[in-house]
Structures are given as structure tokens and as C-alpha cells.
C-alpha positions in Angstrom: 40.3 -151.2 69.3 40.3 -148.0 71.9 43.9 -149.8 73.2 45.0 -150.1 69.7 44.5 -146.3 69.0 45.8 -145.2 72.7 49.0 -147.2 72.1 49.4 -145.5 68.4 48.7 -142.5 70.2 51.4 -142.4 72.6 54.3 -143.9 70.2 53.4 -141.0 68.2 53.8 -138.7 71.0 57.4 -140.1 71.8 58.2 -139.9 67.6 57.1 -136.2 68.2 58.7 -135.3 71.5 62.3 -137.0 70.1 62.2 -134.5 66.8 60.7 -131.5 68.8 63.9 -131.3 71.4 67.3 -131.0 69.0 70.3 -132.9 70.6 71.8 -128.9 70.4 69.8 -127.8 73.6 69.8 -131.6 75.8 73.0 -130.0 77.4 72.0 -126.1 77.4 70.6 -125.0 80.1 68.8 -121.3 80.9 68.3 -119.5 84.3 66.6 -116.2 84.7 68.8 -113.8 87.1 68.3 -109.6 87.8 70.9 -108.9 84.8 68.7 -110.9 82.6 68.8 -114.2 81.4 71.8 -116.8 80.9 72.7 -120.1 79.0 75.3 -122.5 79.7 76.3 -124.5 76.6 77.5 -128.0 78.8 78.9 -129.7 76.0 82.0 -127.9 76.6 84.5 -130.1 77.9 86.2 -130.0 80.9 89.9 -128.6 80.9 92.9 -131.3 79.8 95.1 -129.8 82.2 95.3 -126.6 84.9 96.6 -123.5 83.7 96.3 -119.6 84.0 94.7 -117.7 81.7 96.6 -114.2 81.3 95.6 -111.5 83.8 93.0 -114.0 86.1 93.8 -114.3 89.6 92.6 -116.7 92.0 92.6 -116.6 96.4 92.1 -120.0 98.2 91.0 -120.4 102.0 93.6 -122.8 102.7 96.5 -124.4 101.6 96.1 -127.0 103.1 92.7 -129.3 104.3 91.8 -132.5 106.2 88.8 -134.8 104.6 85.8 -133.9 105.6 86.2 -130.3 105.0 85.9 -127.0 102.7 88.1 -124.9 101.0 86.7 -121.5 99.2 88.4 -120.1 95.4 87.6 -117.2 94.8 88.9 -115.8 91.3 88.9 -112.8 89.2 88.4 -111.6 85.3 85.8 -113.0 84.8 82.9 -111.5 82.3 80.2 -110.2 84.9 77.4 -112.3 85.0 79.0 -115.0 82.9 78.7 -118.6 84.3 82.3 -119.9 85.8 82.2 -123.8 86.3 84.5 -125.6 89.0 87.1 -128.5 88.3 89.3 -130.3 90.5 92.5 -131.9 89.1 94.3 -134.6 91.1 91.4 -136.3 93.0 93.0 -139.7 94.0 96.1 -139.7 92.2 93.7 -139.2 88.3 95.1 -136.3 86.1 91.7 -135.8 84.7 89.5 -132.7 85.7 86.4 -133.9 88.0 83.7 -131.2 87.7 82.5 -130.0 90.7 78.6 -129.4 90.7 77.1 -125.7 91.6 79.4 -123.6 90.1 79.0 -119.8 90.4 77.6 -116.7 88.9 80.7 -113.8 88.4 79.5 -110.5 89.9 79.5 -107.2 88.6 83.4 -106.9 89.2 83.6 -110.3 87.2 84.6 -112.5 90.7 83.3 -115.6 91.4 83.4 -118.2 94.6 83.1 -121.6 94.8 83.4 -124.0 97.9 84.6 -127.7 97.3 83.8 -130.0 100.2 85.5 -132.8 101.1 84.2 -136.5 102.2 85.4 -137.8 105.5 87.8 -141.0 104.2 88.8 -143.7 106.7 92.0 -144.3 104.7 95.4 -142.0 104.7 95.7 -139.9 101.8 98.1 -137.2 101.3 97.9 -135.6 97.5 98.4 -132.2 95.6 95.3 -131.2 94.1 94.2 -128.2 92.0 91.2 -126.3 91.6 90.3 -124.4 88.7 87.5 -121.9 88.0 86.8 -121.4 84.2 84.2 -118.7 82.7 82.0 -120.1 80.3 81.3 -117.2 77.7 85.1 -115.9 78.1 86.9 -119.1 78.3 89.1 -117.9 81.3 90.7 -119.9 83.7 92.3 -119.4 86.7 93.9 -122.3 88.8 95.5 -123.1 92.2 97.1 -125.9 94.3 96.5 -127.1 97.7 97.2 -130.0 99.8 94.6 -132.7 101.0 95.1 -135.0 103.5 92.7 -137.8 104.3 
């Protein structure tokens, strides 16, 4: 009988735990920084295809890298302290956007850096690929080209 009510228990505990969390805040996610405290809504989708928003700029540390390592975007315009999340277009020949994970946290001037590493491929690969930096509350994106060879 104790088992009975124990297993009652806990599928009533799973009934309760699926209505208490809406489906609305399974993708938002909160982090407490010195300017107070930020969501990210992740159910926004990634970008269809690279572009410029009007008046963002963006600086890359190369033009040019070998697999297996790093190249730095740095972009401006963005709203200070707003969440900017990293794509990459291009990766192995596939016009979709791949996110890239981290992102960055725009500073008081509204610029925001991200680093997108490489892996070391035993197999030659020369392609054009794009990086793009998009603000989450402003929608901005800023976007540019470099060469990867692998």
C-alpha cells in the first residue's frame, strides 16, 4: 500500500512540475550582471541569410585562418548590455546559420566580441564563411567574410 501511495505521489509531482513551467520560459534564460538583470528569449531563430543592419560595424582578426585556430569579431551598435548571439554561415559548404555557443554581453559603448575556434580537420578544405553578431533586444546585425582553410 506505502508503494502504491509513493508511486501516486511522484506522478503527481511530474503532472504538477509539467503545468508549473510554461513552454514560454523552457528557452528564456536570465543572468544577473552589475547593470542589472537580463533575459534572452532563445526561441528566436537564427538569421536566413548574412546581412548588415544600417549603421553596425563589425572588425575581424583575420581574413584569413587555418583549422585549428581562432578568429575574433568584434562589432558595434549594439544596445549596451543587450545579449548579441554569434552565427556562422558557410560551415562546410551549408547556407544555413550554425550558432556558435557563448555569445557576448555589449558594453557600455554597445561593442561586443566573440571568438570562433576552429577544429584541426585532416582533410583540405578551402571555403568563404561569414560570421555574424546579432543583438537580441535591438535585432541588429552586423556580418563579415573570411576565408578558412582546412
Amino acid at each position: 500500500m506505502l508503494k502504491r501511495i509513493v508511486k501516486l505521489a511522484a506522478a503527481m509531482l511530474v503532472v504538477n512540475v509539467m503545468f508549473a513551467v510554461p513552454p514560454t520560459h523552457a528557452t528564456t534564460v536570465c543572468f544577473d550582471l552589475l547593470s542589472g538583470r537580463k533575459c534572452v528569449d532563445f526561441r528566436t531563430p537564427p538569421p536566413v541569410s548574412p546581412r548588415n543592419s544600417r549603421g553596425t560595424t563589425i572588425q575581424m582578426s583575420a581574413e584569413r585562418i587555418i583549422s585549428g585556430e581562432s578568429i575574433t569579431a568584434t562589432a558595434k551598435k549594439f544596445k549596451a548590455g543587450e545579449y548579441v548571439r554569434a552565427f556562422v554561415f558557410n560551415v562546410y559548404g551549408r547556407a544555413a546559420a550554425t550558432e556558435l555557443s557563448g555569445g557576448a554581453i555589449a558594453n557600455k559603448k554597445g561593442v561586443a566580441t566573440v571568438s570562433y575556434g576552429t577544429t584541426s580537420l585532416p582533410i583540405s578544405v578551402k571555403e568563404e564563411r561569414t560570421i555574424c553578431l546579432r543583438g537580441e533586444q535591438s535585432g541588429l546585425m552586423s556580418c563579415a567574410s573570411f576565408i578558412f582553410e582546412g
